[in-house]
C-alpha angles and dihedrals in degrees: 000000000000136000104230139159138186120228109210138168129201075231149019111254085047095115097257088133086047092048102032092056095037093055084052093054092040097049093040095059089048088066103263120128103229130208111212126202149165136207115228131016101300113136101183096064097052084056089067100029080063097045079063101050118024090232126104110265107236135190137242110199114162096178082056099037114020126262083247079071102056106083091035094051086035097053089044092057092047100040113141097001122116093224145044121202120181130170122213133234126247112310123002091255105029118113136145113339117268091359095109102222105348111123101014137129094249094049090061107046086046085061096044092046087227135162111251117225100189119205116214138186113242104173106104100027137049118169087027090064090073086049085052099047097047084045084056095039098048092045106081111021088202086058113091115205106194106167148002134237109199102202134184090029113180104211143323092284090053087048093059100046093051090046084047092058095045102065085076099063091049095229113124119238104239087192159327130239134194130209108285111185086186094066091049111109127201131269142207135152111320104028138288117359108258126262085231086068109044103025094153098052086035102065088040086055089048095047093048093048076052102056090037089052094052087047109050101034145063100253093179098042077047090060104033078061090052097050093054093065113114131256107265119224129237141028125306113248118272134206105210090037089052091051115096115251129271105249093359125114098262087046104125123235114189119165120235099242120215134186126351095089090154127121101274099011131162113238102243121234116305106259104206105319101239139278129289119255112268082050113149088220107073126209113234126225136193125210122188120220138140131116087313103052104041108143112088136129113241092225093071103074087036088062089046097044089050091042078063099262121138108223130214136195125210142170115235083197096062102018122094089177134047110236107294104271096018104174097168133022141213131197117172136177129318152112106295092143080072101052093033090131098044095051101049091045085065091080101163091067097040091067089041085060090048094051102049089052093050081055085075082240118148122284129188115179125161118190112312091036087054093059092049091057083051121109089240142358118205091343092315122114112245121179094311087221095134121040090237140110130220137197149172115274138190094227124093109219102197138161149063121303137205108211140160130194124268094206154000111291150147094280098040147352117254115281093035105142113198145160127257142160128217123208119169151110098211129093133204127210109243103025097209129012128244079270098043113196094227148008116220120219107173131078088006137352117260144122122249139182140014132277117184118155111315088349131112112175116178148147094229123109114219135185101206097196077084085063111020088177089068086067102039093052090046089052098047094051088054093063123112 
């Protein structure tokens, strides 16, 4: 049994980001351990969710992932806290397009049986808030709406008015917050600015989304709300129990590819396949982080670490070398349009990277990571792994994918169907290789990506709890 609220809004724009955040930081200096988590594929969020809380942010994306993995993904998060915090995504109601309620904030509360506190802008309106809550509340019977935030109040006059209007839905009001320049965080083109690049200002926005938050709301109403949240039924998730079975018939059995990195190349023979999990030999591998590659799911390394792999973190913007006996790689999303110059200044990697990849070892790289095995990036070189070019564009590419593998690789075997999400304004040219790495299906029909060698380059985010085999064949073709 676990405490746990969701944190919603009737739009996006509305503070959840602001409360939800600032009732982590709050109840966590008040000596809970709190769970945080948020609802889609956003990776900015989780970075402050976890600044406030000392615990990893994780996702909950039931397009990705399946709504059949969000209490189990949910409890493992949360196992052993006293609390679970999880913001919403844009509107209360909105998920993937088209998709009626899938992905959205709703569904998910629905699956994790949890108490609602809905946030709502109050700044242009009074007695009309009372009119939008009951609208929010009456919509979807299964969701449960157990408290208000009134946010962006003008004044004590304003306060009372809205609170005035209220008594008639019959939803208590948890708290009201007024406008706080201090907790605003900075924005550019994707979102929030990272936590990773701004860590000082950063922990001074959080404490001060802390400090609004205990002020302004009712903490123990809050948790009361939380506690009366039902058992859920079932087992957490767990990593080594998701991943297929060694000698069964879902075992994976991916080739370590060597050589032939080429555009267009042929993998070379299979040279011995990897070793089983359990092996005293560990596979290592190489994760790349740091202010540049910020987007990740924190269940990934969970799944390599349980396929036997020993994971490693490291910074292409400090590091000349990759970690000593790399034999895969991992570069996931991230901002380095932002740090162009810096990476490829950091000429002694870039040829490490190069070269590992030549090696025909296993690559993983998703969006960011694929502009970094680019030739160039806005005119700098970058690892001149792929024979492509990227640039800054003015067009925003955003939304959920359907996909499946065009051929065997280092990630899946061919025919494998999955879920991902883009989000980007960049472009590559080309945009896939003579090998691409998938063929989307949904919303339109295209190739997309780069496989050579060991390599898959794409644009496509992936969470691979939704597939664990994707991580236990990339681990297992990163053995020695």
């Amino acid at each position: 049994m676990v405490a746990r609220l969701v944190i919603a809004a009737p739009a996006s724009g509305s503070g959840k980001t602001t409360v939800a955040t600032g009732l982590m930081a709050a109840f966590a200096r008040s000596g809970l351990a709190v769970s945080p988590h948020k609802v889609g594929p956003d990776y900015i969020d989780p970075g402050y969710h976890s600044l406030a809380t000392g615990r990893p942010g994780r996702n909950l994306d039931a397009y990705m992932c399946g709504p059949e993995l969000m209490a189990p993904l949910f409890a493992h998060g949360a196992r052993g806290c006293d609390l679970a915090v999880v913001e919403g995504v844009m509107g209360l109601y909105d998920g993937a397009s088209g998709l009626g309620e899938l992905a959205s904030t709703a569904q998910v509360s629905k699956l994790l049986r949890a108490p609602v506190v809905l946030v709502v802008d109050a700044s242009s309106q009074s007695r009309s808030v009372a009119a939008l809550v009951h609208g929010f509340a009456s919509w979807d019977p299964g969701v449960r709406i157990g408290g208000v935030i009134l946010n962006k109040v003008g004044s004590d006059r304003h306060e009372a008015l809205l609170r005035e209007a209220m008594e008639d839905v019959g939803i208590p009001v948890l708290g009201a917050l007024r406008r706080a320049p201090q907790v605003d965080t900075p924005s550019r083109h994707l979102g929030l600015v990272p936590v990773a690049e701004r860590r000082a200002d950063a922990v001074d926005a959080v404490a001060a989304m802390g400090e609004q938050v205990r002020a302004g709301c009712d903490l123990p109403g809050l948790l009361a709300l939380a506690r009366s949240a039902p058992r859920l039924a079932g087992e957490p998730w767990d990593p080594a129990a998701a991943l297929p079975r060694p000698g069964g018939q879902d075992a994976v059995q991916p080739p370590r590819l060597s050589g032939g990195a080429g555009p267009g190349a042929e993998p070379a023979v299979p040279d011995g396949a990897g070793r089983a999990r359990g092996s005293a030999q560990r596979p290592v591998i190489a994760v790349a982080g740091g202010s540049a590659f910020t987007f990740s799911y924190a269940e990934h390394p969970e799944l390599l670490a349980a396929a036997g792999a020993e994971v490693v973190a490291f910074d292409p913007l400090k590091d000349e070398q990759l970690p000593p006996g790399t034999g895969g790689l991992v570069i996931g999303g991230g901002f380095p349009e932002v740090y162009a110059a810096e990476l490829s200044a950091n000429e002694r990697l870039r040829k490490a990277v190069a070269e590992l990849a030549r090696s025909g070892a296993p690559v993983a790289a998703e969006c960011a990571g694929l502009l970094y095995l680019a030739r160039s990036l806005d005119g700098q070189p970058m690892c001149g792994v792929l024979d492509a070019d990227a640039r800054m564009s003015g067009r925003l590419t955003l939304g959920y994918r359907e996909a499946v593998a065009v051929r065997d690789n280092s990630l899946a075997v061919a025919g494998t169907r999955l879920r991902g999400h883009e989000f980007h304004r960049t472009v590559i040219e080309p945009g896939s290789g003579a090998e691409p790495a998938w063929g989307v299906v949904h919303p339109e029909r295209r190739v997309e990506g780069f496989v050579q060698g060991g390599v898959h380059a794409s644009y496509l985010h992936t969470h691979w709890a939704a597939r664990p085999e994707v991580a236990g064949r990339f681990a297992e073709g990163c053995a020695p």
